[in-house]
Backbone as ProteinMPNN parsed JSONL, in Angstrom:
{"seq_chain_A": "XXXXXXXXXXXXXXXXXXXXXXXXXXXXXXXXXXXXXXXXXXXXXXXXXXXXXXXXXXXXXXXXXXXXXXXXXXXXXXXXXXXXXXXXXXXXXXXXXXXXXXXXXXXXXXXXXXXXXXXXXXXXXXXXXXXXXXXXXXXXXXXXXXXXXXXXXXXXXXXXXXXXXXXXXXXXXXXXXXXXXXXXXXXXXXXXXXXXXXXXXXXXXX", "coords_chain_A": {"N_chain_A": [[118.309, 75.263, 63.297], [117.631, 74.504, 59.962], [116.888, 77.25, 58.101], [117.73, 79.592, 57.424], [117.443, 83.357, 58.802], [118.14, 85.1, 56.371], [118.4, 83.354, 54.099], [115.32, 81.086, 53.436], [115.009, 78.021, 53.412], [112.731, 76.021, 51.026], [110.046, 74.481, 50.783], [108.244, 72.078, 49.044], [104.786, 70.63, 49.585], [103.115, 67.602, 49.276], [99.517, 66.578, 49.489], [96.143, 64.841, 49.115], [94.842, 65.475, 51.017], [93.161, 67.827, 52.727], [93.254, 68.608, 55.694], [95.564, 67.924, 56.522], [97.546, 68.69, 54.754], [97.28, 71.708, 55.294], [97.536, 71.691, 58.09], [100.525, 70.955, 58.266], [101.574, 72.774, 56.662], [101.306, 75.003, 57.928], [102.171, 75.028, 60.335], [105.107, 74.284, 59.41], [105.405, 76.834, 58.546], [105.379, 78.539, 60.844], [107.726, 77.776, 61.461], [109.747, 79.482, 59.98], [110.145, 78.226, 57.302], [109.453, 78.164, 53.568], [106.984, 77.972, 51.907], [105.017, 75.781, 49.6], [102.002, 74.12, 48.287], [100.777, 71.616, 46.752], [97.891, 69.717, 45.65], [98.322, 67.334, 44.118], [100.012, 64.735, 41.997], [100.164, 65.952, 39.843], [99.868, 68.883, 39.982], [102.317, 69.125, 41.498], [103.868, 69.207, 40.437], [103.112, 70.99, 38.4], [103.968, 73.394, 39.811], [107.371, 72.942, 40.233], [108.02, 73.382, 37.876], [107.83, 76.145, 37.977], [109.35, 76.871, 40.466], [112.14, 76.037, 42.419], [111.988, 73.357, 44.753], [113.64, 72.874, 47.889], [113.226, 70.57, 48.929], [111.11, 67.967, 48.837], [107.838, 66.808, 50.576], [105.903, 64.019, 50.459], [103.084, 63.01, 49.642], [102.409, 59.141, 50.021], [99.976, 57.524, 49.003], [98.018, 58.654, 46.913], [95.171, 59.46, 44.506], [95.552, 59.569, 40.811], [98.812, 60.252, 39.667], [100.783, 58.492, 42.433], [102.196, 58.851, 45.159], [104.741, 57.875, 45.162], [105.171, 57.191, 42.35], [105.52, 59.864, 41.601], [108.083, 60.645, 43.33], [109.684, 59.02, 41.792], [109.755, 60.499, 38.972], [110.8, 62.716, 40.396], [113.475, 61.823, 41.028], [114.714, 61.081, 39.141], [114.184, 62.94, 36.769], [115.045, 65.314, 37.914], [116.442, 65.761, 40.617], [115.433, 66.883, 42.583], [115.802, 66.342, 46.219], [113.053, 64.42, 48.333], [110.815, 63.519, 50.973], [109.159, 61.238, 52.418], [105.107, 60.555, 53.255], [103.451, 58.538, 54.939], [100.609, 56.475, 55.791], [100.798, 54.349, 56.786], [103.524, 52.531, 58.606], [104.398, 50.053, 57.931], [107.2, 48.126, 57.549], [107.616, 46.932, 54.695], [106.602, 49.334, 52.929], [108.409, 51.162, 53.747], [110.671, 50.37, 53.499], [110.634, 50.253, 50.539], [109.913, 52.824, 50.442], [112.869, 53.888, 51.224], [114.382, 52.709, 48.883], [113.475, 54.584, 47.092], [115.375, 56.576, 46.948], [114.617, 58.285, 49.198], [114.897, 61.004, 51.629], [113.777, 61.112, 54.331], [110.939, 60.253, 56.265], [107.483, 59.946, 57.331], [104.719, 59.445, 59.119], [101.538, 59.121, 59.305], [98.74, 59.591, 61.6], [100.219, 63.05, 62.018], [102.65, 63.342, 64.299], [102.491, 66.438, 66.07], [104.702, 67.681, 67.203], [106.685, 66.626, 66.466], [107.06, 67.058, 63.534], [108.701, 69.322, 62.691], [111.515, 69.001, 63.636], [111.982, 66.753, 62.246], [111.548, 67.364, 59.432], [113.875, 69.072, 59.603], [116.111, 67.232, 59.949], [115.679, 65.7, 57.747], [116.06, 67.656, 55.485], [119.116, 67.962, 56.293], [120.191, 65.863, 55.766], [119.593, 65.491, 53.009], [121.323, 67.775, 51.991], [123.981, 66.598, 52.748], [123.904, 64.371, 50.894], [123.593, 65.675, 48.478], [126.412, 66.88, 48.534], [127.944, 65.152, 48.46], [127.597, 64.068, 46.496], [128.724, 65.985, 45.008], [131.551, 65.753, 45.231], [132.204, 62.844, 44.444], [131.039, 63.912, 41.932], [133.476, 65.914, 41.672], [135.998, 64.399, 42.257], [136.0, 62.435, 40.146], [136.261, 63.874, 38.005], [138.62, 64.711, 38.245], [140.312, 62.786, 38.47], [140.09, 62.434, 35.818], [141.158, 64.255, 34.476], [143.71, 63.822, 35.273], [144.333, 62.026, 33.519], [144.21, 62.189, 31.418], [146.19, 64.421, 31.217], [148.653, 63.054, 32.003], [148.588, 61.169, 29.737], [149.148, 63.087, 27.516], [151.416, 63.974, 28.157], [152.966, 61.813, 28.019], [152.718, 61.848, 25.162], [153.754, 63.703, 24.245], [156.704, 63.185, 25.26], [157.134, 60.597, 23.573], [156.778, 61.855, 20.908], [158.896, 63.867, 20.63], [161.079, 62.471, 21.67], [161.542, 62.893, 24.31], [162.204, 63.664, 28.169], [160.194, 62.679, 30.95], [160.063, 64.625, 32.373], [160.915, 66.85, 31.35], [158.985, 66.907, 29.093], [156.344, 67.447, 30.299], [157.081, 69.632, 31.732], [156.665, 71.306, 29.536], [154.473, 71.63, 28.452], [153.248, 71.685, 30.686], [153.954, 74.737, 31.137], [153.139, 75.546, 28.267], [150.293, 75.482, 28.903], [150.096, 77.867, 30.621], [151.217, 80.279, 29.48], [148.99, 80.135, 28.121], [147.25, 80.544, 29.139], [145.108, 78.92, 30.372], [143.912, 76.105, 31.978], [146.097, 73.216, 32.573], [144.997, 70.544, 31.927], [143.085, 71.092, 29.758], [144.491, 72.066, 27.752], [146.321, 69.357, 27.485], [144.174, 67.46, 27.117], [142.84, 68.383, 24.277], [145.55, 68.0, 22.686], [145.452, 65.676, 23.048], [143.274, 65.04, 21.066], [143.991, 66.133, 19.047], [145.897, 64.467, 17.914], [144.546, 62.316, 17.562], [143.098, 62.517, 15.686], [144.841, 63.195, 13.483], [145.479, 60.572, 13.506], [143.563, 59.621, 12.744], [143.623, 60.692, 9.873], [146.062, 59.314, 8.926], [144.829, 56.692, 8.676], [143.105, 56.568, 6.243], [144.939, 57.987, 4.441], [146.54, 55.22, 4.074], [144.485, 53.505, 3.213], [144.329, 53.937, 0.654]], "CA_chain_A": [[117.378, 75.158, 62.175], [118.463, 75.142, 58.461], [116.301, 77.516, 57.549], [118.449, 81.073, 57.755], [117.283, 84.143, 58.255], [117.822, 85.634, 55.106], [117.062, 82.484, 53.081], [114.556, 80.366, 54.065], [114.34, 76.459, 52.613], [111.898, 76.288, 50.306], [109.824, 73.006, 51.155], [106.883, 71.931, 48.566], [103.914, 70.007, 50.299], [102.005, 66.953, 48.307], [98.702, 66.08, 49.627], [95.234, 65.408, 48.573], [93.839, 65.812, 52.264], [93.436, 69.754, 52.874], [93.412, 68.7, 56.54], [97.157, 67.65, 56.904], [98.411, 70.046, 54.208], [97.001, 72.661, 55.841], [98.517, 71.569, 59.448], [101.495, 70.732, 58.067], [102.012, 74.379, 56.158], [101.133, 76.521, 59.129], [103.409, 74.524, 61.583], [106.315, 74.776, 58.573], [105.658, 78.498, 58.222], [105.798, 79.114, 61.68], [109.136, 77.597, 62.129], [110.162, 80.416, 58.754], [110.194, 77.743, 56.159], [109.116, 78.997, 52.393], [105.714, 76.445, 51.821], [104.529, 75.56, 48.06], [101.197, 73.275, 48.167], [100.248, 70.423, 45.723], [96.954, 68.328, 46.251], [98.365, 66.027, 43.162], [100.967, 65.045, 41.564], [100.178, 66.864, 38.232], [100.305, 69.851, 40.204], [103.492, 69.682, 42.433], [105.04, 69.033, 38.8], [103.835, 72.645, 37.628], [105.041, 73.964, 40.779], [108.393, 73.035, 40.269], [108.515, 74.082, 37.008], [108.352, 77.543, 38.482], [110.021, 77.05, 41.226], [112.494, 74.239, 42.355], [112.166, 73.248, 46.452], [115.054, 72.821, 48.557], [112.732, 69.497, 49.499], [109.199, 68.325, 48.717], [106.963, 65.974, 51.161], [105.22, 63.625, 49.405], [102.218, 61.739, 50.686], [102.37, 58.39, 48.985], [98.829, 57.599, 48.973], [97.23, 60.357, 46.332], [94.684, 59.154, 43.326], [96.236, 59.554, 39.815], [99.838, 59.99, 40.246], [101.502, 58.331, 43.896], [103.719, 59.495, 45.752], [105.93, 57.027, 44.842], [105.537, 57.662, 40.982], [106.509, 61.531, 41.693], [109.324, 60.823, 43.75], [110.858, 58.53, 41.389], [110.101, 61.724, 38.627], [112.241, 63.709, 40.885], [114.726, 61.279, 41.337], [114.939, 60.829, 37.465], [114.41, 63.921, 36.57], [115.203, 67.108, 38.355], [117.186, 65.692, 41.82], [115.301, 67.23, 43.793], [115.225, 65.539, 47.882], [111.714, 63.688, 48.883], [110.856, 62.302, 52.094], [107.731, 60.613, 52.379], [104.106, 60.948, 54.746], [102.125, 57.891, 54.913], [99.515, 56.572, 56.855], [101.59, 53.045, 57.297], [104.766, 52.72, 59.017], [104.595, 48.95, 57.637], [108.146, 48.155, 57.511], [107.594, 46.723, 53.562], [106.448, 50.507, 52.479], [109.039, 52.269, 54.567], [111.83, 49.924, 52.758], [110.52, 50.952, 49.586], [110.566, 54.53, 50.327], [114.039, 53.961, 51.409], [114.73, 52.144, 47.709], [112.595, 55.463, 46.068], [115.848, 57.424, 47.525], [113.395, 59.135, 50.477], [115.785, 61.093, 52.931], [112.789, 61.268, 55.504], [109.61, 59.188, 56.56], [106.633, 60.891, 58.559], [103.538, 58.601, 59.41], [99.889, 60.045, 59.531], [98.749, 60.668, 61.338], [101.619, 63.503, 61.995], [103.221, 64.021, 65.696], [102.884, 67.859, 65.944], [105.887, 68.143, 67.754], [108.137, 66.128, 65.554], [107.06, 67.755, 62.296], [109.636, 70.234, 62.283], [112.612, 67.821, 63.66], [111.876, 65.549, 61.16], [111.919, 67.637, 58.259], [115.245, 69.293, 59.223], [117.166, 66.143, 59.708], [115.984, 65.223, 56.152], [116.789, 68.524, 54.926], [120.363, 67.933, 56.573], [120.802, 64.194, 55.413], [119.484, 65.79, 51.87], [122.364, 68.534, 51.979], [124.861, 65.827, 52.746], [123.938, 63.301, 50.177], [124.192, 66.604, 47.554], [127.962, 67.397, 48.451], [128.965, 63.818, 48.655], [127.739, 63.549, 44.782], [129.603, 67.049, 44.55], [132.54, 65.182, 45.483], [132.584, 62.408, 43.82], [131.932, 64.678, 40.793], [134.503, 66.443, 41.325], [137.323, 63.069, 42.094], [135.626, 61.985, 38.825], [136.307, 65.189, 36.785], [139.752, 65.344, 38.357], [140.997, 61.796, 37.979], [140.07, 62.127, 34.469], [141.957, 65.209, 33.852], [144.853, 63.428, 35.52], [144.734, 60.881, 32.761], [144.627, 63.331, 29.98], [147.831, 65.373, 31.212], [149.35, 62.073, 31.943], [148.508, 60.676, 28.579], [149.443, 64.12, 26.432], [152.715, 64.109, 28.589], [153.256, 60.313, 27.257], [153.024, 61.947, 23.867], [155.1, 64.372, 24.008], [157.974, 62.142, 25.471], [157.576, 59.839, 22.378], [157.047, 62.823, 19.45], [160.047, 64.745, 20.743], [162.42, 61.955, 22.759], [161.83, 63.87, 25.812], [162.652, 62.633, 29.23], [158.552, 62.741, 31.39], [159.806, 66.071, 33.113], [160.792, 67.904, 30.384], [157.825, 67.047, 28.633], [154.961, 67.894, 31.266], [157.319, 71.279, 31.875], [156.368, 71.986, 28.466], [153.198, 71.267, 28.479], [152.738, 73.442, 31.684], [154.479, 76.314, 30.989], [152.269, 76.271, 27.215], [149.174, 76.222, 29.116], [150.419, 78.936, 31.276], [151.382, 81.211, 28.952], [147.682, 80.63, 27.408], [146.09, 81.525, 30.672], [144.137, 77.956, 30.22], [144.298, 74.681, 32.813], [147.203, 72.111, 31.894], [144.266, 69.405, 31.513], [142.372, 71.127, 28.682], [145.462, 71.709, 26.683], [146.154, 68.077, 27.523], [142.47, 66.937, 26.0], [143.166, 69.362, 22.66], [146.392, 67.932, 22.213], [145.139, 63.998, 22.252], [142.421, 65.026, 20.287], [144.461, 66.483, 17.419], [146.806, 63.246, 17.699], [143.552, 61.214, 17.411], [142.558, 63.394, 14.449], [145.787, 62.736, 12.408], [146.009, 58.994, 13.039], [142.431, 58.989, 11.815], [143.793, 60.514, 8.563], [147.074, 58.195, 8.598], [144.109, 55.272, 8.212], [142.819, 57.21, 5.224], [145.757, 57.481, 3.514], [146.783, 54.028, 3.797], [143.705, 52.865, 2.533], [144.76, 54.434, -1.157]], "C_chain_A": [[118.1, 75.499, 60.891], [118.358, 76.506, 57.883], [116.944, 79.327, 58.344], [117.428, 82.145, 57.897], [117.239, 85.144, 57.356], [117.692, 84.659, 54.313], [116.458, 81.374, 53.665], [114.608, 79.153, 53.016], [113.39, 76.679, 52.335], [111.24, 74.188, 50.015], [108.326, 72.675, 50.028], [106.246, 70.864, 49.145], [103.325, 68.971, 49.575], [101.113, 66.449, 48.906], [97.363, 66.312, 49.181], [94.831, 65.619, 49.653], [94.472, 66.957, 52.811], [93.631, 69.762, 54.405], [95.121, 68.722, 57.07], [97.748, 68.777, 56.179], [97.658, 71.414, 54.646], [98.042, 72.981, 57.788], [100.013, 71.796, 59.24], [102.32, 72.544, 57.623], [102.054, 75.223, 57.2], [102.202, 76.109, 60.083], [104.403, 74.567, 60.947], [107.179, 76.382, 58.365], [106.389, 79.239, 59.474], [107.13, 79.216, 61.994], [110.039, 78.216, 60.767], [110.612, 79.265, 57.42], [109.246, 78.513, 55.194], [108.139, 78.152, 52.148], [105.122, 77.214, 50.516], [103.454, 74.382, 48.37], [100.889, 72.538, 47.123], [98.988, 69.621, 46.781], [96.936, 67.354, 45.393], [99.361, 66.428, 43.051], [101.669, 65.766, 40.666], [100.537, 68.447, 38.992], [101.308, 70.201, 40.811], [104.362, 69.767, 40.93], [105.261, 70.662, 38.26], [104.327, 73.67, 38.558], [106.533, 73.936, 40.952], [108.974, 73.609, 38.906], [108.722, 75.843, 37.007], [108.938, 77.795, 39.047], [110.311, 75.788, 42.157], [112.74, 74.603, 44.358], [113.476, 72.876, 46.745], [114.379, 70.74, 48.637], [111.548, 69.211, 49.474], [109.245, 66.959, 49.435], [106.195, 65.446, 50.63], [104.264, 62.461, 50.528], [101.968, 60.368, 49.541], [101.246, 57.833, 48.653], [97.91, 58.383, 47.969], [96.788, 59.505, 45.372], [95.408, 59.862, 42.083], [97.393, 59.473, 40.178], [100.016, 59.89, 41.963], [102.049, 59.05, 44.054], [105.314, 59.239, 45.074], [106.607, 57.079, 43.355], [105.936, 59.066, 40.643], [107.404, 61.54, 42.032], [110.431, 59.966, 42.88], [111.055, 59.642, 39.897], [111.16, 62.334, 39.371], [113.55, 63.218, 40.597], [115.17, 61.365, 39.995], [115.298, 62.169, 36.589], [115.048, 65.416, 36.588], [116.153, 67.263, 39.909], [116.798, 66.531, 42.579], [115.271, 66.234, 45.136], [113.971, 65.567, 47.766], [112.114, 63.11, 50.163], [109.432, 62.465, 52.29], [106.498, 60.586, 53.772], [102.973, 59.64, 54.219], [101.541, 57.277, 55.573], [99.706, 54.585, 57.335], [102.756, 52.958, 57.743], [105.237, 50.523, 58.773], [105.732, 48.924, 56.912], [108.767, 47.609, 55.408], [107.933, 48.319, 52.724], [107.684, 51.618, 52.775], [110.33, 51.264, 53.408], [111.901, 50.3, 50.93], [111.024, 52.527, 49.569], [112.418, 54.879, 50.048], [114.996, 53.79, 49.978], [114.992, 53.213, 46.821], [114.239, 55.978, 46.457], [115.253, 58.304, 48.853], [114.907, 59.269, 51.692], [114.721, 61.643, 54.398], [111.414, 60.032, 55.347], [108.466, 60.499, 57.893], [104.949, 60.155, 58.573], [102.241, 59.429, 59.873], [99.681, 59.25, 60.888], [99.582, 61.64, 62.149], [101.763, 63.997, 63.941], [103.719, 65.889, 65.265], [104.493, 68.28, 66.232], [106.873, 67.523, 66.744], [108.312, 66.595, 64.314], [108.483, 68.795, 61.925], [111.178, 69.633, 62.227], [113.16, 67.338, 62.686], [112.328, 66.023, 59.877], [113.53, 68.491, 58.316], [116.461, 68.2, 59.131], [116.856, 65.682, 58.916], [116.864, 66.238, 55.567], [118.179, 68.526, 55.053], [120.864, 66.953, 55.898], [120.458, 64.741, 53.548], [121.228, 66.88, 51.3], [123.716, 67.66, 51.796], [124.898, 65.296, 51.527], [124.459, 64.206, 49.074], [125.756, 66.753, 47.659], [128.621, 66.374, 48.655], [129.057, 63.842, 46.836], [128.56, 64.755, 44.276], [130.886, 66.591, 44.78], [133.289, 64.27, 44.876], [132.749, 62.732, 42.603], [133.223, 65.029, 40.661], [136.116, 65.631, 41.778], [136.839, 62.992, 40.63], [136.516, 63.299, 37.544], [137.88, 65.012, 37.357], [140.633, 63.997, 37.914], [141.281, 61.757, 36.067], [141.018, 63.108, 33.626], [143.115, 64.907, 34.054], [145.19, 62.285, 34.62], [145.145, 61.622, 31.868], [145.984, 63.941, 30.26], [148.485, 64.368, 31.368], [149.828, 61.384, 30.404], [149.106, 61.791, 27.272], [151.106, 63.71, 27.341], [153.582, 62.595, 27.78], [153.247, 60.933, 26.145], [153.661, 62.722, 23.276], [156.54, 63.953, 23.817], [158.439, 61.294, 23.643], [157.758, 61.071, 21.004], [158.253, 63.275, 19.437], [161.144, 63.558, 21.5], [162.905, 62.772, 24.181], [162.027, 62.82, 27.12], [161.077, 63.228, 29.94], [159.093, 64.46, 32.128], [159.451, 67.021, 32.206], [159.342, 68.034, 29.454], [156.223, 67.632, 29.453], [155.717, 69.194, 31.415], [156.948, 71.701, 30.714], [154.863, 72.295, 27.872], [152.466, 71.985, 29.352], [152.982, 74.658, 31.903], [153.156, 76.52, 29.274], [150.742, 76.14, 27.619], [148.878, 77.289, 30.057], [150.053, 80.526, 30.342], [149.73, 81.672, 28.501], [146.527, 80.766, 28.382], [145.187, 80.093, 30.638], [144.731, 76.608, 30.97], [144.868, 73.755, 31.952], [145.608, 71.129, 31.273], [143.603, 69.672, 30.038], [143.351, 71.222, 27.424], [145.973, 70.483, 26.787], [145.239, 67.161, 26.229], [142.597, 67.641, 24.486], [144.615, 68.692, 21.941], [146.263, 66.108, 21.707], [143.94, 63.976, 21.245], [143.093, 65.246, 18.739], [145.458, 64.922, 17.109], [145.595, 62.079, 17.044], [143.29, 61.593, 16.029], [143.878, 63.091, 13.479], [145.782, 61.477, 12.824], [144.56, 58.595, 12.203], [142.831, 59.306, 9.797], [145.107, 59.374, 8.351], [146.162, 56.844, 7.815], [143.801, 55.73, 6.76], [143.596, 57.337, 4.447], [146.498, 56.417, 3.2], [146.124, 53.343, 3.224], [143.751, 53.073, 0.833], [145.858, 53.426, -1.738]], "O_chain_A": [[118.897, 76.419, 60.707], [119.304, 77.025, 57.291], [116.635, 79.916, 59.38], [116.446, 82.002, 57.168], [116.403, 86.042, 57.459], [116.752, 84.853, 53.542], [117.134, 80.688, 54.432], [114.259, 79.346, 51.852], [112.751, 77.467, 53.031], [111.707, 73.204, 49.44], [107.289, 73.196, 50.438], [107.013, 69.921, 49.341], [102.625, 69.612, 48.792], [101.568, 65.355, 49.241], [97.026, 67.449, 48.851], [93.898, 66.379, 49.392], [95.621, 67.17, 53.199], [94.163, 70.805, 54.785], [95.64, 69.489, 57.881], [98.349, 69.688, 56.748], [97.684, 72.208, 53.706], [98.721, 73.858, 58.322], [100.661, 72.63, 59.872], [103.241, 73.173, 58.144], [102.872, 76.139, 57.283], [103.025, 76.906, 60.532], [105.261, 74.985, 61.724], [108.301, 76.861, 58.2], [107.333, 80.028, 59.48], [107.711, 80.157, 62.536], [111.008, 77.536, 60.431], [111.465, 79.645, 56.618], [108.413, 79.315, 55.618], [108.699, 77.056, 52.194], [104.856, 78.395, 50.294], [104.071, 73.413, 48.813], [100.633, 73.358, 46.242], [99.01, 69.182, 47.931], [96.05, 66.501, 45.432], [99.891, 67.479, 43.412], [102.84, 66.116, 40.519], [101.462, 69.112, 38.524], [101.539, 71.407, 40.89], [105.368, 70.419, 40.647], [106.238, 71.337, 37.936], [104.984, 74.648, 38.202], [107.046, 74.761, 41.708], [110.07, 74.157, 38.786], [109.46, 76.553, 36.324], [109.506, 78.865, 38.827], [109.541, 74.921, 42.568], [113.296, 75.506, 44.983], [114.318, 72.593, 45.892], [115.155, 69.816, 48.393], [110.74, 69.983, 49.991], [110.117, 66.112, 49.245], [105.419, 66.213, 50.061], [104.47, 61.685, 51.461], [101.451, 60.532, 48.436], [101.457, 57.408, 47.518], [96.864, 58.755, 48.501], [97.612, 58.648, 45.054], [95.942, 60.916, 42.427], [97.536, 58.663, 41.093], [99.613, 60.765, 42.729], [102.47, 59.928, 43.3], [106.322, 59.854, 44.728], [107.798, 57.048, 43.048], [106.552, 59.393, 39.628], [108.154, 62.311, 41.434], [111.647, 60.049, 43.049], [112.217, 59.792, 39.519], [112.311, 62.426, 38.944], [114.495, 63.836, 40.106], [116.287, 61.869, 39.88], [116.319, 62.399, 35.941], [115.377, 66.249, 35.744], [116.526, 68.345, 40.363], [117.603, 67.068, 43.339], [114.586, 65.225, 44.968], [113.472, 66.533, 47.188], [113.136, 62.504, 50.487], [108.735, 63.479, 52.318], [106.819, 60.594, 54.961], [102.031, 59.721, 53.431], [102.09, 57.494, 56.653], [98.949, 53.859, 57.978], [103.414, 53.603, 56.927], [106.138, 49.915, 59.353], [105.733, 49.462, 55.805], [109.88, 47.838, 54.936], [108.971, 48.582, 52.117], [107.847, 52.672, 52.16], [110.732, 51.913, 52.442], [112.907, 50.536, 50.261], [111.944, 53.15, 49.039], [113.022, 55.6, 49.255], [116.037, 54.426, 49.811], [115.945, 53.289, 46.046], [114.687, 55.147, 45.667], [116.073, 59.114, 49.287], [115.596, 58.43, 52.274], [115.061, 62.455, 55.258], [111.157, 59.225, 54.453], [108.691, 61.347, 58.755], [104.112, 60.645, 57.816], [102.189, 60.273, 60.768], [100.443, 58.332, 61.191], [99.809, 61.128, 63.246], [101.071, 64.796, 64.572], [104.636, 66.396, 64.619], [105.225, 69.021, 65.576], [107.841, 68.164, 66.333], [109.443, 66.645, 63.83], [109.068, 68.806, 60.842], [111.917, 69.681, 61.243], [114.318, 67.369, 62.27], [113.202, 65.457, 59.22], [114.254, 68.558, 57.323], [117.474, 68.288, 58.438], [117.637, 64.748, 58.731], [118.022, 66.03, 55.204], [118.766, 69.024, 54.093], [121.98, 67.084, 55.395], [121.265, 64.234, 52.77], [121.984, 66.571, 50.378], [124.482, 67.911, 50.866], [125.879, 65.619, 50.858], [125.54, 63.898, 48.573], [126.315, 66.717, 46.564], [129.799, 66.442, 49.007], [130.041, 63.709, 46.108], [129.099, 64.632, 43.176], [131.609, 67.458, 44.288], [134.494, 64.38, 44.652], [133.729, 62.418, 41.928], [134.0, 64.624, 39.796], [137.193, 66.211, 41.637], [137.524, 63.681, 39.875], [137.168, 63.204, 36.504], [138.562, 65.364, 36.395], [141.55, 64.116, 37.1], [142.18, 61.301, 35.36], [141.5, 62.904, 32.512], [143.933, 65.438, 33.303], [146.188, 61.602, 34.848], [146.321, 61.735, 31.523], [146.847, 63.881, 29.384], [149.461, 64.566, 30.644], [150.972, 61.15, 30.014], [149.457, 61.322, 26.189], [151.846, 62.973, 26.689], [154.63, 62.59, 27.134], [154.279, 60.475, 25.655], [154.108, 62.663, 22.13], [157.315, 64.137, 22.879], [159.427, 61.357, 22.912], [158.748, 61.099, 20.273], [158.874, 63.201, 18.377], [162.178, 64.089, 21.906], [163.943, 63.082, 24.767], [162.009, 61.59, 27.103], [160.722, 64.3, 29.451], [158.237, 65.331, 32.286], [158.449, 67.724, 32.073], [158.772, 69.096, 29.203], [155.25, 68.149, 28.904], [154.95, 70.133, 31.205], [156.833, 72.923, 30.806], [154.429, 73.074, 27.022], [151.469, 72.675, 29.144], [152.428, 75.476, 32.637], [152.426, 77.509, 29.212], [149.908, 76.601, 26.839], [147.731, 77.645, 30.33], [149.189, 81.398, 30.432], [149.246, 82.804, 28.47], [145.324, 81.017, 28.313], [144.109, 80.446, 31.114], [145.809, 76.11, 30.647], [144.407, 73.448, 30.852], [145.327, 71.209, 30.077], [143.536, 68.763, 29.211], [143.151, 70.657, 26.349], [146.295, 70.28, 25.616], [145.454, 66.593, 25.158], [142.262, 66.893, 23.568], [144.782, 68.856, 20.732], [146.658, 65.495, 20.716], [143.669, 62.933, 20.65], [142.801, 64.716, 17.667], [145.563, 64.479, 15.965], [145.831, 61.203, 16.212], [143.311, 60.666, 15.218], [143.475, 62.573, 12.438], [146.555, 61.009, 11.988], [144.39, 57.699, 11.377], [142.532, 58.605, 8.83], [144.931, 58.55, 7.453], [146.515, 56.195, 6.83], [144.439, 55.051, 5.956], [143.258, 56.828, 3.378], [147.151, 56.454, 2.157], [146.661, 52.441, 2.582], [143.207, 52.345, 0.003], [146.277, 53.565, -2.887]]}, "name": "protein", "num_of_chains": 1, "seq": "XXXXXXXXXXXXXXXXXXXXXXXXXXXXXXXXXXXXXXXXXXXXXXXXXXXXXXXXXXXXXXXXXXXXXXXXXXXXXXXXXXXXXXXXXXXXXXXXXXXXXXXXXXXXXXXXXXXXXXXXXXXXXXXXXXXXXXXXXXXXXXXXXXXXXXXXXXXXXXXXXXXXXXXXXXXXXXXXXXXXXXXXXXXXXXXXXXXXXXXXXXXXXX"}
């Protein structure tokens, strides 16, 4: 089970029928999940503004805001995980969900026994999908810093007639000394280059 003994997943509920969100909460609790109720969408909204779920259940079915128009809020908004409870398993609706982002599905009306299953292998496939985008953040953030020290090292070479070693040793020994990652003195150093060719234009224009 995900759901540790010292912290418990924190799962918010959306339905307007008190019968299911009621089932659903007590069979969640039992198995030590943290349960937040909504019987709309207006209200799972000010529930998260207090406090953000590991994962909210959304029944797509609900008068004023859907399901479907909350979960694409989340998605838009606040990244929290959804996986969806509705009372069709019509393969149209379920491909949607799938579209909404939805890392779960759970059809009314709900198999007791699978309730708990169900929501941890979202919660797991939710966990995943988070540390994949932590991943590619962080290729993203790193490729880019590998351009910048690449690109300051290129400008060293040409300012000074350096040969590419000597120049990146200089470059990593002066962000050594300043206790600060090669890349950001990198980014500071094409910035000030950018910053004098913008005045070079400026005084040519006289």
């Amino acid at each position: 089970m995900l759901a540790s003994a010292n912290i418990k997943s924190r799962i918010l509920l959306v339905d307007d029928d008190e019968f299911t969100l009621t089932l659903l909460s007590r069979i969640l609790e039992k198995a030590d999940y943290e349960i937040f109720q909504a019987e709309c969408g207006e209200d799972a909204l000010n529930i998260i503004l207090m406090q953000e779920p590991d994962i909210a259940l959304l029944d797509i079915n609900m008068p004023g805001m859907s399901g479907l128009d909350l979960a694409n809020h989340l998605r838009l908004e606040t990244g929290i995980p959804f996986m969806f409870l509705s009372a069709t398993s019509d393969a149209e609706i379920v491909k949607q969900a799938v579209e909404y982002g939805a890392v779960g599905y759970m059809v009314k009306p709900v198999d007791v026994l699978n309730i708990v299953p169900t929501v941890e292998a979202s919660l797991a496939r939710a966990k995943e999908i988070k540390q994949l985008k932590k991943s590619e953040l962080n290729l993203t953030s790193a490729l880019a810093s590998g351009r910048e020290t690449s690109m300051a090292v290129g400008l060293l070479m040409t300012k000074f007639q350096s040969d590419r070693q000597v120049a990146f040793d200089v470059l990593r020994n002066h962000a050594r000394s300043n206790r600060r990652p090669i890349h950001e003195v990198a980014s500071e150093l094409l910035q000030a280059e950018e910053a004098i060719n913008q005045f070079k234009k400026l005084f040519s224009a006289k």
